[in-house]
N, C-alpha and C positions, 0 to 999 in steps of 0.2 A: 433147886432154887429156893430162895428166900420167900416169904410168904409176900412180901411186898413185890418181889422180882415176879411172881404168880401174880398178883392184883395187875401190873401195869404189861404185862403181855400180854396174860388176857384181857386187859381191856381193846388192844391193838390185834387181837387175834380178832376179837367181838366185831371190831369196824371194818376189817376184811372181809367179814361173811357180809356184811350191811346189818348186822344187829344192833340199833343203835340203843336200842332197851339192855341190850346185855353191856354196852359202852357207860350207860346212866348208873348204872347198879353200881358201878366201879368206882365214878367220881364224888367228889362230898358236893353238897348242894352250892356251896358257892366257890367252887374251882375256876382259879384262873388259869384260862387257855390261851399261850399263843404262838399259835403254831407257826412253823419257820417262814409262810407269808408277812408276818407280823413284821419282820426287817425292812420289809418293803415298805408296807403300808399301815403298820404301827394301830393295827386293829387288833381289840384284845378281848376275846368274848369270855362271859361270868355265868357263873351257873348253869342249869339245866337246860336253860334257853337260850344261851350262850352257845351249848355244846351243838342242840341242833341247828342251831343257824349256822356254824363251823361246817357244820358237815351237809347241810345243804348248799354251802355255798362249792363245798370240795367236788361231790358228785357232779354239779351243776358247772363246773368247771376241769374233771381230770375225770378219767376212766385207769382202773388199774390197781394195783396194790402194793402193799410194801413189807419188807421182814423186819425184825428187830433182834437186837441182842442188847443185853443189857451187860457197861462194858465197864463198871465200876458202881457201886454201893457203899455208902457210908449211914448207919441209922435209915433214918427216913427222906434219905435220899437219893435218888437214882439218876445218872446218866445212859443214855439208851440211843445207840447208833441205830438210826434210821436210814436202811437202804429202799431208796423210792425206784420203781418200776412204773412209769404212768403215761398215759398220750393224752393231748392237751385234746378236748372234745371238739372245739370249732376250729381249731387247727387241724390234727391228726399230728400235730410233732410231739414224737415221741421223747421223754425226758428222762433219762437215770441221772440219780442224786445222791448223796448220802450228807444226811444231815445228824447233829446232835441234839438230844433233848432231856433237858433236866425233868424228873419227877419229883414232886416231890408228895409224900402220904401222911395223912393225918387220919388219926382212929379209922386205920382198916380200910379208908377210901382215899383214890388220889384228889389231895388239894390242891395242886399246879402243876401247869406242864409248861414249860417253855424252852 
């Protein structure tokens, strides 16, 4: 894999263990995130503080994890099929998904993902 294909798996490998320090290392300080909730509800979090409020709100809402392949590359762009394996916490319904998500990296770290 491409040195970039390495930066945004392993950023998705990092949020799998719960390392979310290893997740930071990965993004540039003011990356736009929005994750596939965002179609819903058109919330788009920025930077470092961004990232953790994303993923406290994820935890705090799914249990579960997800794989990733990266399924086209062009420069510093990446598209990356996301298969979700998750059960909704105060439900218990289980949900598989597969979604898409663009990367996109700037100097070595990811600057958006949506």
């Amino acid at each position: 894999p491409s040195s970039n294909e390495a930066l945004v798996l392993g950023s998705i490998d990092a949020y799998n263990r719960g390392d979310l320090e290893g997740v930071l290392e990965r993004v540039a300080e003011d990356i736009d995130l929005r994750p596939p909730s965002h179609l819903l509800d058109g919330v788009v979090f920025r930077g470092h503080a961004g990232v953790r409020a994303w993923a406290a709100r994820a935890v705090e809402m799914w249990s579960g994890t997800h794989a990733a392949e990266v399924v086209a590359a062009a420069g510093d762009r990446l598209v990356v099929a996301m298969d979700y394996e998750l059960v909704g916490r105060d439900s218990g319904v289980p949900v598989s998904q597969r979604t898409y998500t663009l990367y996109e990296v700037r100097d070595g770290r990811i600057a958006a993902s949506k």
